[in-house]
C-alpha positions in Angstrom: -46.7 -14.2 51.1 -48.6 -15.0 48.1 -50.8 -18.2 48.4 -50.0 -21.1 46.6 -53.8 -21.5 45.1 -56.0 -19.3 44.0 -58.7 -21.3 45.0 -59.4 -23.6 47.7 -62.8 -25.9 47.4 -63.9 -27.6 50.3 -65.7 -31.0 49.1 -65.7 -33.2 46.5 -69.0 -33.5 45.5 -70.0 -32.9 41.9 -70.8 -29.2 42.3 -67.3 -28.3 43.8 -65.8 -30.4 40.8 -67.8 -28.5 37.9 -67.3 -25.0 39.8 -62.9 -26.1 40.1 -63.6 -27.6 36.3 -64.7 -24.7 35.0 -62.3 -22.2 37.1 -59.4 -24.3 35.9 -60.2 -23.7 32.6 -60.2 -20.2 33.0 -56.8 -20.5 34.3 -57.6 -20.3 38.2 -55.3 -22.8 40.2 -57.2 -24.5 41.9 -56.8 -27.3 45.0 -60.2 -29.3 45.5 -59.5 -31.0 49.3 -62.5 -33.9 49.9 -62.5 -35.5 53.1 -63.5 -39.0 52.1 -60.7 -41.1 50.2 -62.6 -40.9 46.9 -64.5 -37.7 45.4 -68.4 -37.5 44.6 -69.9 -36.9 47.4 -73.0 -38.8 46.9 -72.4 -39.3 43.1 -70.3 -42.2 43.7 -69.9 -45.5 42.8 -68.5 -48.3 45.8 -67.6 -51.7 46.2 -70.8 -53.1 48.9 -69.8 -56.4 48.5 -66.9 -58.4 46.8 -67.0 -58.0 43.2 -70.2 -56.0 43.1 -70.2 -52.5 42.8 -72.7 -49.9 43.3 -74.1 -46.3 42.9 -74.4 -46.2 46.6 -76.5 -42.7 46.6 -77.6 -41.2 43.8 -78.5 -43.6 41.3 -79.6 -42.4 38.1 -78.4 -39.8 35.7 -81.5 -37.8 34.7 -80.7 -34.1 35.7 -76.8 -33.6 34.7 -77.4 -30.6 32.1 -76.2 -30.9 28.7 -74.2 -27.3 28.6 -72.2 -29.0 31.8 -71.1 -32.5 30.0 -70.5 -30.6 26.8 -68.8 -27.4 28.1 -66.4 -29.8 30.3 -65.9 -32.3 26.9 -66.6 -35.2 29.5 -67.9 -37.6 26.9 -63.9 -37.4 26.5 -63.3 -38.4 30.1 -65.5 -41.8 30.6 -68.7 -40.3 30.7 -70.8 -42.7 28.9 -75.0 -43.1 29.5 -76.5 -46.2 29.0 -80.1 -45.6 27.8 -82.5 -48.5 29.5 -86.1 -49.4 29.3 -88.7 -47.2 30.9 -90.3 -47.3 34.3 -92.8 -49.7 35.2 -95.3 -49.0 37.9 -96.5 -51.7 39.7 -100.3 -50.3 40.9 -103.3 -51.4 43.4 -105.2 -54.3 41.8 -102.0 -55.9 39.8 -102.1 -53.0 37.7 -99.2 -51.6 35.2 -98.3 -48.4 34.2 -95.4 -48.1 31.4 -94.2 -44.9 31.3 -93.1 -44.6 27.6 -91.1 -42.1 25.7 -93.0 -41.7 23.3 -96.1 -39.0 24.1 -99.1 -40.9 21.8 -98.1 -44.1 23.7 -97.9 -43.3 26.7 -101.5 -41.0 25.9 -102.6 -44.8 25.3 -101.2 -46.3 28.7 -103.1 -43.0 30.2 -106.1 -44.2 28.4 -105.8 -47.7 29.9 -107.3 -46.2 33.2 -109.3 -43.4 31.8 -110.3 -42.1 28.1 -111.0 -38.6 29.2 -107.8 -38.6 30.8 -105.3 -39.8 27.9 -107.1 -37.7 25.6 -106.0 -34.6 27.9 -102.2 -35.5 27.9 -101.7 -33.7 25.0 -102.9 -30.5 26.8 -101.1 -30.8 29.8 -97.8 -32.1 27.8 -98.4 -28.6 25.5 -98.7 -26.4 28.8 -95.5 -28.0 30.7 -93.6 -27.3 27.5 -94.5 -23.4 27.4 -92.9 -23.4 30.6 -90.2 -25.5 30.1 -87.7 -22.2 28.6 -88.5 -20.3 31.4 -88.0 -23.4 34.2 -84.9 -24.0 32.2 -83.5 -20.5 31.9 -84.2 -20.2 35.7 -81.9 -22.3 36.5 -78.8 -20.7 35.3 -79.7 -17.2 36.9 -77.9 -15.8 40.0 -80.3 -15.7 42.8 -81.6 -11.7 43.2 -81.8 -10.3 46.5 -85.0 -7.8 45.9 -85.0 -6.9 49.5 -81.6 -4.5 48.3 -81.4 -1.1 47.4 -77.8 -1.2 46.2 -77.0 0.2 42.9 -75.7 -3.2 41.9 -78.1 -5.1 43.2 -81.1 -3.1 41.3 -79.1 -3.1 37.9 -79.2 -7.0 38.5 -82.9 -6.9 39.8 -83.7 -5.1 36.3 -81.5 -7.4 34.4 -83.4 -10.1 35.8 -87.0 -8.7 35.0 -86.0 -7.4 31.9 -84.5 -11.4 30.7 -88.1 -13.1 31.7 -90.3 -10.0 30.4 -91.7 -12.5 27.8 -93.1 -15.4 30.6 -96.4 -13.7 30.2 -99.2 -16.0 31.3 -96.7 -18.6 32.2 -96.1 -16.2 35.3 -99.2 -17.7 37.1 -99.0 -20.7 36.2 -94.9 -21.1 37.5 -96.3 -19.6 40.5 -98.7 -22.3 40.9 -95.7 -25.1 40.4 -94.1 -23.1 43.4 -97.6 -23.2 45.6 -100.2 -26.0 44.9 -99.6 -29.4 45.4 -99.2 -31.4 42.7 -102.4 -33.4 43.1 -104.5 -30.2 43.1 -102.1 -28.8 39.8 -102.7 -32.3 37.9 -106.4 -32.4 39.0 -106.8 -29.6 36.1 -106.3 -31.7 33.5 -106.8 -35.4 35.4 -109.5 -37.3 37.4 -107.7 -40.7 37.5 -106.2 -41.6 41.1 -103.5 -43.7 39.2 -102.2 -40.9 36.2 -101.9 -38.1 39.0 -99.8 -40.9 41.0 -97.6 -41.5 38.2 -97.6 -37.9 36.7 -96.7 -36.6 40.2 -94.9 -39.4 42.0 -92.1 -37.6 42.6 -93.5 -34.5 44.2 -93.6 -37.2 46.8 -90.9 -40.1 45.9 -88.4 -38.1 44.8 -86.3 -37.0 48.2 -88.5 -34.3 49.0 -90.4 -34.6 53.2 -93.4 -34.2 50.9 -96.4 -36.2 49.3 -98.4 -35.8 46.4 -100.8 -33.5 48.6 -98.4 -30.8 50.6 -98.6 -27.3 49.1 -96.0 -26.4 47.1 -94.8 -30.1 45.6 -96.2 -29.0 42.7 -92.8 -27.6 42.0 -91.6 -31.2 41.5 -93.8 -31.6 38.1 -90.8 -29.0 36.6 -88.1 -32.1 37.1 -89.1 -33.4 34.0 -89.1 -30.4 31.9 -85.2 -28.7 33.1 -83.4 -31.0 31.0 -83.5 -31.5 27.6 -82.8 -34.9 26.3 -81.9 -33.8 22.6 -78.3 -32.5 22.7 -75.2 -34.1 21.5 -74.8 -35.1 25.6 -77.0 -37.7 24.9 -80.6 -38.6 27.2 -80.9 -39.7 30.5 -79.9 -43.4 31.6 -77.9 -45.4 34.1 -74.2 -44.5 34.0 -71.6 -47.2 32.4 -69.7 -47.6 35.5 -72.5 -46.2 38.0 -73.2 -42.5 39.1 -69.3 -42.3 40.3 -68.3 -42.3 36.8 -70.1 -38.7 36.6 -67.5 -37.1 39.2 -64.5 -38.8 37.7 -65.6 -37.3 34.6 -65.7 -34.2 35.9 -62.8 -35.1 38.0 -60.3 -35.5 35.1 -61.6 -32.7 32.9 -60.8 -30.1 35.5 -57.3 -32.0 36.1 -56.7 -31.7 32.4 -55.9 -27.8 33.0 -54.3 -28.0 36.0 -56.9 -28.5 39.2 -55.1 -30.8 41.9 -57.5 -32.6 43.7 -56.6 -34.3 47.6 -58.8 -37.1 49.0 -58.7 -38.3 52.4 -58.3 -34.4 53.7 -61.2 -33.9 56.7 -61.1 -30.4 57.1 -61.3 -28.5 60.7 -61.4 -24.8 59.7 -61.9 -22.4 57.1 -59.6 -19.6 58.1 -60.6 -16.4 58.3 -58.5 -13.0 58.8 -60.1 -9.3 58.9 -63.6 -11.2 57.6 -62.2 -12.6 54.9 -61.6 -16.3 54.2 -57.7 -17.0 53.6 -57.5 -20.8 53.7 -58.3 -23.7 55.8 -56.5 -26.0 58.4 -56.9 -29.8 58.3 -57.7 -32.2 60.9 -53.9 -32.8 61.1 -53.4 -29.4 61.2 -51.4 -28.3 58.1 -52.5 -25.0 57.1 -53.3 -24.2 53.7 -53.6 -20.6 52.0 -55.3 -19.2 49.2 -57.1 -16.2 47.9 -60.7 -17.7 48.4 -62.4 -20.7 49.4 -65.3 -22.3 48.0 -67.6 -24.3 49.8 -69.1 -27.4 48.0 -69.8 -28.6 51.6 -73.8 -28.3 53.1 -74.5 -25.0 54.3 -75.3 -26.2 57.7 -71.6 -28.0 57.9 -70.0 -24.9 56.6 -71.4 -22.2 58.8 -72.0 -23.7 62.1 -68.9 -26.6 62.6 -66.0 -24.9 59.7 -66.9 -21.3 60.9 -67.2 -19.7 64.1 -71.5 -18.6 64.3 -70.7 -15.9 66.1 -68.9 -14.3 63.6 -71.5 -14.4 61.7 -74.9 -11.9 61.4 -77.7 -13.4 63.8 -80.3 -13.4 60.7 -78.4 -15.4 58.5 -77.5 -17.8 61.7 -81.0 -17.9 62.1 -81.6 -18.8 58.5 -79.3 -21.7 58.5 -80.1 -22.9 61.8 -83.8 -23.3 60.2 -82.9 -24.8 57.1 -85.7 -27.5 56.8 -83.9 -30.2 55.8 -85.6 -33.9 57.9 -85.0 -36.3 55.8 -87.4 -39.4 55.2 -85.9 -41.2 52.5 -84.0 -44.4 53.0 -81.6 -46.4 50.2 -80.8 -50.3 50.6 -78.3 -52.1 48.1 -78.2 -55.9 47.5 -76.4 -58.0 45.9 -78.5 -61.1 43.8 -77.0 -64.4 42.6 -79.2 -63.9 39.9 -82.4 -62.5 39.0 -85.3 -62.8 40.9 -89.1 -63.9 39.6 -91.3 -60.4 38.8 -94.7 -62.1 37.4 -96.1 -58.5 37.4 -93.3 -56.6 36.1 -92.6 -59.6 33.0 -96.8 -59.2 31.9 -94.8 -55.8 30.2 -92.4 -57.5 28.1 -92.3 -60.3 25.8 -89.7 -61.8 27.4 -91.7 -61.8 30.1 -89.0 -61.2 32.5 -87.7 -58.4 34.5 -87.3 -54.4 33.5 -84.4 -52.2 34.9 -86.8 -49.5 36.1 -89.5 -50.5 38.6 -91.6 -48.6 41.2 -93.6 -50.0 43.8 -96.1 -47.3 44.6 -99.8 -49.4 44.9 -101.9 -46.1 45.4 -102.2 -42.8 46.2 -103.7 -43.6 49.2 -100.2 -45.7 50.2 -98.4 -43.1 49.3 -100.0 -40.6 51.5 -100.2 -43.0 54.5 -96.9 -43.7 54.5 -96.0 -39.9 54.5 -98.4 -39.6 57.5 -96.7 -42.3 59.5 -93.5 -40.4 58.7 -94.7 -37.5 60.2 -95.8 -39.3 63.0 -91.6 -40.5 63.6 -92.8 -43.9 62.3 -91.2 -45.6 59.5 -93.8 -46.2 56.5 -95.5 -50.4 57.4 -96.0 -50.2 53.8 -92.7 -48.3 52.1 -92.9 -46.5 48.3 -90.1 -48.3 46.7 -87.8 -46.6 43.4 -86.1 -50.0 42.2 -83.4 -49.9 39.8 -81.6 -53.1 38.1 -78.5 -51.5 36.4 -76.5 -54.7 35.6 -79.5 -55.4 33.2 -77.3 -52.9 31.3 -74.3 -52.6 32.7 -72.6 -56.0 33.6 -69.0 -54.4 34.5 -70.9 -53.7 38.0 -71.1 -57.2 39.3 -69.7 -61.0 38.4 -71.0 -62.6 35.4 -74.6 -63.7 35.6 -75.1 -61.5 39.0 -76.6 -58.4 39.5 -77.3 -55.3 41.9 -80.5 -53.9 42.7 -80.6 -50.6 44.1 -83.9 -49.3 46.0 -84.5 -45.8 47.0 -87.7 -45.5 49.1 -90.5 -43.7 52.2 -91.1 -43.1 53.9 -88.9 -42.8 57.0 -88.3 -40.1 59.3 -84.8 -38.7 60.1 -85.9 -38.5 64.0 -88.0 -41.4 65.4 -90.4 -41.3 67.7 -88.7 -44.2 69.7 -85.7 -45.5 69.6 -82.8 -44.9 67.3 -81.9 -46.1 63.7 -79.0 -48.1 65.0 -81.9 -50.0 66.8 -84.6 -50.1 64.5 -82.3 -50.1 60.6 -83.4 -54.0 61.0 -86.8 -53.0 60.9 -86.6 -50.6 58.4 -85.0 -53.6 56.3 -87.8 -56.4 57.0 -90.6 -54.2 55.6 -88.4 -53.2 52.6 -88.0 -56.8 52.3 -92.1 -57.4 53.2 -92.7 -54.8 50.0 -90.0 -56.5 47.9 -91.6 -60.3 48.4 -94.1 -59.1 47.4 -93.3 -58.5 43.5 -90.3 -60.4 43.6 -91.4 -64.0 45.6 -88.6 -65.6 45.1 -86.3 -62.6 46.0 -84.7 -63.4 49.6 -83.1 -66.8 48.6 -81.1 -64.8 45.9 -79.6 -61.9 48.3 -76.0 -62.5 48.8 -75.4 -59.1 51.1 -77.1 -55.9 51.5 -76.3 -52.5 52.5 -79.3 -50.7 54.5 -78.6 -47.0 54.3 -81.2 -45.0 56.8 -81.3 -41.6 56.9 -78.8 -40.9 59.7 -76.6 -43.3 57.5 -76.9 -40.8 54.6 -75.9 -37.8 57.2 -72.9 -39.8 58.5 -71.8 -40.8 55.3 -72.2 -38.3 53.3 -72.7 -35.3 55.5 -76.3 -34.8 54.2 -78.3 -32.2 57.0 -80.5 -35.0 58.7 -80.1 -37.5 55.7 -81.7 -35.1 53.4 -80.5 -35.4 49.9 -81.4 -31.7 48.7 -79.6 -30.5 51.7 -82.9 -29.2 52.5 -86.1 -28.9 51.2 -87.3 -27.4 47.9 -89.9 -25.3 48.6 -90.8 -21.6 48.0 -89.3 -20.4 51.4 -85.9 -22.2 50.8 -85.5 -21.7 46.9 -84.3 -18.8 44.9 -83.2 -16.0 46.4 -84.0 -17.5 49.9 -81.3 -20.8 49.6 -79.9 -20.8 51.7 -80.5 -17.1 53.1 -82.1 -14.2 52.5 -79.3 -11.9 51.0 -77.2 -14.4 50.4 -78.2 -16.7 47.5 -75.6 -15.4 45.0 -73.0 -17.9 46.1 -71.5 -15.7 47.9 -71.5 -15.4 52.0 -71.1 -13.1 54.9 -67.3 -13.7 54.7 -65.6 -12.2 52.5 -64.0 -14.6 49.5 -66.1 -17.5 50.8 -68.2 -18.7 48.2 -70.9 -21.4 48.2 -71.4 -24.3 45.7 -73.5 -27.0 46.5 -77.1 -28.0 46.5 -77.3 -25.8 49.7 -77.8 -23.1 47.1 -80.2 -22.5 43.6 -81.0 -24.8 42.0 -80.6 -27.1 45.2 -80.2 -30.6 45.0 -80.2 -33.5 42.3 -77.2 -34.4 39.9 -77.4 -31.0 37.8 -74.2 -29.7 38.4 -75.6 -25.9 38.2 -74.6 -24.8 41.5 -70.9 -25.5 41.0 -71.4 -24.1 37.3 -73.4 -21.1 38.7 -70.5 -20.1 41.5 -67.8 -20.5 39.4 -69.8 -17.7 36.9 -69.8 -15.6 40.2 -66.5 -16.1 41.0 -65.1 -15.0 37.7 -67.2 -11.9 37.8 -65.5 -11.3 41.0 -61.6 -12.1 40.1 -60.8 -8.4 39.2 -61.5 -8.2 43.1 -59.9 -10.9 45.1 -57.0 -11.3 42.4 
């Protein structure tokens, strides 16, 4: 009997919607089956609290590439960025850092700590942009497997070298993003504490079980150069509507030519027949056939609770059973009556009041403690904070004159050393809250709900491995051709017709959209086959 859908995408996330966007547009028919009732995985935006509404997850659109929001025409579908102020760091000693747009000033903020140091911007800024059009190409490769001796695989081996034969130099010095840490990378060109904090906050703040010290976070210093900012897709920003507004973009593109997307459809099997994947079966046990299945689900979900392991070869089990992927990242949401006092924060305006974009990160030495005590199953005593105001420019996401603050922060391990996050997510809370007072002193009389989000939250929500929001860590031994196994990075899988695409596989995690735009290039290649 032939099956009703060529394609069959288990998730709703973002990736599965840009891989069934762009298969539907290549006249694929494709059925998109989410288990939550809305779609996003954690691009989504959620009522927390009546009449306030939030990007519960991901929370600011930085990392969507251009070719994805201009291929998928979803400026024509609600997609809409809402450019906002720059970050503020709040820093040891009631310090600011304003990290502006514009390279000469923010060579001058550099220069407010250090003279050597914001004269050598301009060096480092030169040598991050040689790399940037190899970082950026990277990302749109299909993982090699160089371990092969396959015919195909060593015309795609030589296709590969043969595409970056012009990196030159650059070679070394992407190898060193992918091994040093970025403290040791930036100490080339820095000797201020406080620039390589703000240069390479996010080799530790930004989801990773990393700080600014652990070999290979290095790699992190490339998140600023993989997206260009230029295009007709416009810069990055908060979205109008929240980060939701990004998958119902996507969403209704695909839908324009023909995806059908279900929500509120947990699935129980992928179904497999002579090793290839033929469908799926739901938890009310309707059956469901099609020619292949794509997996937009985490590759630790997919393989060991949707498939049978022992099916499977022992070294790619092994693989996925050592994903590392301990999360120690925590969100919180609240809902203010209005906004709070930030004496620090207003010194950097005229207005003298509060900026969207804050982070709370005093020192390296903070930083690096609080990753310790992470490590130690402790949560942080003195938490990093990301904190975001986006009704400062979007007011459709709470009542007149209120507002949401969203904080992402660490650290906070995934497995305690006592007790259990159902015990201890109070605790997590009052030193948030501790951190928060501080900046903001008049803060907790103008909380009218929040929404604590630990780790094992972020797993039972949003079936993240262990909270983690990569789906595992980005690091040499899980990127490339090794995510998420060896042989098996070209979003493609030991069964036949069962495709990956999500930020289980290159480029990993982050709003990009490249995984599902990087499968659904596979899957096309492969049509002839499975058609």
């Amino acid at each position: 009997m032939t099956p009703e859908h060529d394609a069959i995408i288990v998730g709703g996330g973002h990736n599965g919607l840009t891989c069934g966007a762009y298969l539907a547009r290549a006249g694929v028919k494709v059925l998109v089956l989410e288990r939550r009732e809305m779609v996003g995985g954690a691009a989504v935006t959620e009522e927390f609290a009546t009449g306030f509404r939030t990007s519960t997850a991901s929370y600011y659109q930085g990392l969507l590439q251009p070719k994805i929001i201009l291929d998928l025409e979803l400026q024509k579908y609600g997609f809409e960025v809402l450019p906002a102020a720059p970050i503020v760091f709040a820093l040891a000693g009631d310090r600011t850092f304003t990290m502006w747009d514009d390279p000469d000033r923010f060579a001058a903020e550099i220069a407010r700590f250090s003279n050597v140091d914001g004269e050598a911007y301009a060096a480092y800024r030169a040598h991050m942009k040689k790399l940037a059009p190899h970082m950026q190409r990277l990302l749109w490769e299909i993982p090699i497997n160089p371990s092969s001796s396959r015919p195909a695989d060593l015309k795609r081996l030589a296709g590969f070298v043969w595409r970056f034969r012009k990196v030159g130099p650059q070679f070394y010095d992407i190898y060193n993003l992918l091994t040093l840490s970025a403290w040791d990378y930036l100490s080339r060109w820095f000797s201020s504490d406080e620039v390589k904090l703000v240069l390479g906050f996010f080799a530790g703040g930004g989801g990773a079980n990393a700080s600014l010290k652990t070999p290979g976070s290095a790699f992190m210093l490339a998140r600023g150069i993989v997206r260009d900012g230029t295009t007709p897709a416009g810069p990055a920003g908060f979205m109008k509507g929240g980060m939701g507004a990004i998958s119902e973009a996507i969403r209704r593109s695909g839908e324009a030519y023909g995806m059908v997307v279900r929500t509120g459809c947990p699935i129980e099997r992928i179904l497999v027949e002579d090793g290839r994947a033929v469908g799926v079966r739901l938890e009310t046990g309707e059956e469901i056939r099609s020619r292949i299945v794509i997996a937009n689900a985490t590759a630790r979900t997919v393989f060991t609770k949707l498939l049978d392991p022992a099916t499977l070869p022992d070294d790619f089990n092994r693989d996925i059973e050592n994903i590392r992927c301990e999360s120690t990242v925590f969100r919180v949401n609240l809902a203010l009556s209005a906004l709070p006092e930030a004496p620090l924060f207003g010194r950097t305006n005229t207005e003298g009041r509060i900026v969207p974009q804050m982070t709370i990160a005093p020192s390296v030495d903070t930083m690096e403690q609080a990753w310790r005590e992470a490590q130690a199953g402790e949560i942080a005593r003195e938490p990093f904070l990301i904190v975001k105001i986006p009704t400062l420019v979007d007011e459709t996401l709470a009542p007149a004159g209120q507002h949401v603050m969203n904080v992402f922060g660490g650290h906070a391990p995934y497995t305690l050393a006592h007790g259990t996050w159902d015990e201890r997510r109070e605790e997590l809370w009052l030193r948030v809250l501790a951190v928060l007072k501080t900046y903001y002193p008049d803060i907790e009389e103008k909380i009218l709900h929040r929404q604590v989000l630990t780790p094992l939250d972020m797993e039972r929500v949003f079936d993240l491995p262990k909270g983690h929001v990569h789906h595992g860590e980005i690091s040499a031994d899980q990127q490339f051709f090794r995510r998420p196994s060896a042989g098996f990075a070209d979003y493609r899988s030991p069964v036949q017709w069962l495709y990956q695409a999500s930020a289980s596989v290159h480029p990993g995690g982050g709003v990009t959209g490249v995984p599902g735009h990087n499968a659904a290039k596979v899957i096309l290649e492969d049509r002839r086959k499975w058609n």
